[in-house]
C-alpha positions, -999 to +999 in steps of 0.1 A: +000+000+000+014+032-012+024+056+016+000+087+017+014+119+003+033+142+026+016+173+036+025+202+021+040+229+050+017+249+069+025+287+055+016+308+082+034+282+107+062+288+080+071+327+077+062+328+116+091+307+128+112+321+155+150+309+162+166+315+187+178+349+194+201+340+225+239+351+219+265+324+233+291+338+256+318+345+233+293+366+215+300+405+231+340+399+230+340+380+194+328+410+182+339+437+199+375+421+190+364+418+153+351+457+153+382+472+167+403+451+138+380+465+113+385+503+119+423+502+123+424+504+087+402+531+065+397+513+032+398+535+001+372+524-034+399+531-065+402+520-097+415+486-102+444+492-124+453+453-133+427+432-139+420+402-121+419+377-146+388+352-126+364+384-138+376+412-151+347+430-150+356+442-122+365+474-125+370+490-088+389+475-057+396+479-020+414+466+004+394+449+035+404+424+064+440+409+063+448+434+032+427+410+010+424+431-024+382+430-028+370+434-061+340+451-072+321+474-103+306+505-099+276+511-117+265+549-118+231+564-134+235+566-173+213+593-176+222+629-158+205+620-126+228+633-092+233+608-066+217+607-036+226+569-020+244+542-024+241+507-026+260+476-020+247+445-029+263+407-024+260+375-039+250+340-028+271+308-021+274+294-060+296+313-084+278+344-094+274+357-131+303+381-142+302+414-129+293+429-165+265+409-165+254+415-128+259+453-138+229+457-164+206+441-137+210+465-114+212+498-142+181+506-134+185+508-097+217+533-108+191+555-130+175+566-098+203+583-086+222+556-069+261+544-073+253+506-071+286+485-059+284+448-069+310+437-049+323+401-048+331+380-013+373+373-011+380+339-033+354+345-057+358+357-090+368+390-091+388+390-058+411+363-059+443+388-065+450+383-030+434+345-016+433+326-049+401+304-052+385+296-022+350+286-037+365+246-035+375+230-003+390+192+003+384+188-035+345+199-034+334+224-053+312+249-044+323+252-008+337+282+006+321+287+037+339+259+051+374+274+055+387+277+084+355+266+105+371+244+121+406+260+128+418+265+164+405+302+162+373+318+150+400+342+137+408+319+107+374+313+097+364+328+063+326+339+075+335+366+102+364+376+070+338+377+043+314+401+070+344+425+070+338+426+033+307+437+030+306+458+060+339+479+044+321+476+015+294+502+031+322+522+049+339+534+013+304+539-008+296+561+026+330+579+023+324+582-014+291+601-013+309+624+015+340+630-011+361+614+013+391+590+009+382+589-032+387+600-061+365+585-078+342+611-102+304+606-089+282+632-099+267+635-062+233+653-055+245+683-029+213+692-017+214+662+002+229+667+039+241+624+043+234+603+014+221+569+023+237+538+023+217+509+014+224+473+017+212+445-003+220+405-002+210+370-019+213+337-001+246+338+016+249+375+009+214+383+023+227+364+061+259+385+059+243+419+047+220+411+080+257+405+105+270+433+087+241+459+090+242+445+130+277+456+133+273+486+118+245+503+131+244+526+160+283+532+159+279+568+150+257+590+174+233+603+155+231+583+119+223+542+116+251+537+088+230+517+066+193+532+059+181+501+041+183+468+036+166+445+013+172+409+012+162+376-004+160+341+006+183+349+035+206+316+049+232+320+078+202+316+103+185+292+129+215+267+121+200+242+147+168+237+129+186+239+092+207+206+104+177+185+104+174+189+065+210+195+058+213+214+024+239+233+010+262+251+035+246+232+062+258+201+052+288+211+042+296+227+079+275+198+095+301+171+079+330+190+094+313+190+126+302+153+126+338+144+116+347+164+147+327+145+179+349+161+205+343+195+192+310+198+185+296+216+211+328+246+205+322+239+166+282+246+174+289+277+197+313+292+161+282+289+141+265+310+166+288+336+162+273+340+127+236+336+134+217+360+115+186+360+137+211+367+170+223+395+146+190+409+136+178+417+161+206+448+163+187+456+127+157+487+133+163+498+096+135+496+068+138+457+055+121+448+021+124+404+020+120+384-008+111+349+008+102+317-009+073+294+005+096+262-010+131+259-011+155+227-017+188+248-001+176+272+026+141+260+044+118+285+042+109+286+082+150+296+084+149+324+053+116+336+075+137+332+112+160+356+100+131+385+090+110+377+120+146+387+142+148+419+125+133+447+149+122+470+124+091+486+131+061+462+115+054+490+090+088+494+076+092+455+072+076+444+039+076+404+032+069+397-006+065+356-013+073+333-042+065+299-045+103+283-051+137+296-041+173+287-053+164+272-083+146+282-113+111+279-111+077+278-137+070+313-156+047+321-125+074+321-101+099+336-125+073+361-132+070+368-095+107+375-090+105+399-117+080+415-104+102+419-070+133+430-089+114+459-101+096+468-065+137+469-055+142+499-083+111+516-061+126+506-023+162+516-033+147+552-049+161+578-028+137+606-036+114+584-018+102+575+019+101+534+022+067+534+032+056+554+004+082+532-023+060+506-016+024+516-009+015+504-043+031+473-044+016+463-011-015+446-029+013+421-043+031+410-018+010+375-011+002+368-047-004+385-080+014+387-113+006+420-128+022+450-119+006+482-101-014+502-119+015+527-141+042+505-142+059+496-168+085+460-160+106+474-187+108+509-170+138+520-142 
């Protein structure tokens, strides 16, 4: 007799899971530590003069944790539009398109009067100047996350590394805008006292634009640091609950750890470290999630976790669903992306207040494939 068919997951149950918020001990002086290492040195955003030949698309660089050479490309409004923010936005764990390609995605953002800086994680194409490739680990492919988990130190680890990234990332597109530490020629709107800085992540890139916003908030009196933050089918959080489905990094950290008995509970407390609901919960910025009801590599009750921990006010937290993440889905779901990828242009618009980016797109955030009324998928 064939076994009845599994139920399907309960969707409210799903995108209202809570993880744990609790930071382990090592939490406050981990990161204290890793703060006062990241502001001995003030990086600088300059042209990259030699190409790195993994993408050389990448037409700006910095230098970030360790001296590690980050590469990036800088994508400014083609039309005559000043700028008034910035963005950085990250990739997820597989290898990312080439930074050309990346760049005409995100044109439209630009168009708004926004310098958008793709930047790419240290030992992925397009920063492997300094590191080499450190996408493959103990002859697998596809696993960066894994280096250095399970060193002596949290030091050596490559996640608390690839957070410095993204968060100095932030620090030189802020400098930019100030015409500081740059000289880099961005037609900057004046009339604007601070230019925002807006953050914006996939995947992997989603749970570290979460630790990174954390650790950057609230360390000047007065201004948040980052003023947005938009993010999509975040990992990185509830890593207890992730291990009972291992997929993607899970398993590949979960194997280290099972091939380490006598460590686990120290191995357990490092993942911790980088939990992004412990983080989130530093995060009161306006959040705009993309979060998928299915997903084969991040379950959807983690991806949800890591919004729930954000402590935005309800109002300036917007949750837009598909039906299938990290994988290419039917023309609905595809369609439903889109349509998300062009509420982003709206959300990142700096001549707007988030609520009011995306009043008319709030009809769509459950379901619907049209666009509001006036917009145009094919217009920035």
């Amino acid at each position: 007799m064939d076994s009845a068919p599994s139920t399907p997951p309960d969707p409210v149950r799903t995108f209202a899971h809570i993880g744990d918020p609790v930071p382990v001990p090592e939490h406050a002086p981990f990161w204290k530590h890793w703060f006062e290492s990241l502001i001995e040195h003030s990086p600088v955003l300059v042209q990259r003069i030699t190409p790195d030949p993994s993408d050389p698309g990448a037409t700006h660089e910095f230098d970030s944790f360790g001296g590690v050479s980050i590469g990036a490309r800088l994508v400014l409004p083609s039309n005559d539009t000043p700028v008034g923010a910035s963005l950085v936005t990250v990739h997820g764990d597989h290898i990312p398109d080439p930074l050309e390609v990346n760049a005409r995605r995100w044109q439209r953002v630009a168009d708004r009067g926004v310098a958008v800086l793709l930047v790419r994680l240290r030992g992925y194409p397009g920063s492997r100047v300094s590191t080499g490739d450190l996408t493959q680990a103990n002859g697998n492919e596809h696993e960066w996350i894994t280096h250095g988990f399970d060193a002596e130190s949290c030091d050596e680890w490559i996640l608390p590394h690839a957070v410095a990234d993204v968060s100095n990332a932030c620090r030189v597109m802020r400098n930019a805008l100030l015409h500081r530490d740059t000289d880099i020629d961005i037609n900057i709107d004046e009339s604007i006292e601070h230019p925002g800085v807006y953050l914006h992540g996939s995947s992997l890139g989603a749970g570290l634009a979460v630790i990174s916003a954390s650790q950057l908030i609230g360390r000047l009196r007065g201004e948040s640091i980052i003023d947005r933050l938009a993010i999509a089918c975040p990992s990185l959080g509830d890593w207890a609950c992730r291990f009972d489905q291992p997929t993607g990094t899970a398993q590949q950290l979960k194997r280290i750890i099972d091939a380490n008995p006598d460590r686990r509970e120290e191995l357990m407390a490092r993942l911790r470290l980088c939990d992004a609901i412990v983080h989130g919960r530093r995060v009161r910025v306006p959040t705009f999630a993309m979060l998928a009801k299915r997903d084969e590599i991040v379950s959807p009750k983690c991806a949800a976790a890591v919004f729930n921990a954000i402590d935005a006010d309800p109002g300036r937290k917007w949750r837009f669903l598909i039906d299938q993440g990290h994988h290419d889905g039917d023309t609905t779901n595809n369609r439903r992306i889109a349509l998300y990828a062009r509420a982003l242009c709206d959300f990142f618009d700096p001549r707007q207040r988030p609520m009011a980016s995306l009043h008319r797109w709030e009809p769509l955030m459950h379901d619907g494939l049209a666009p509001p009324a006036g917009v145009r998928m094919d217009d920035a």
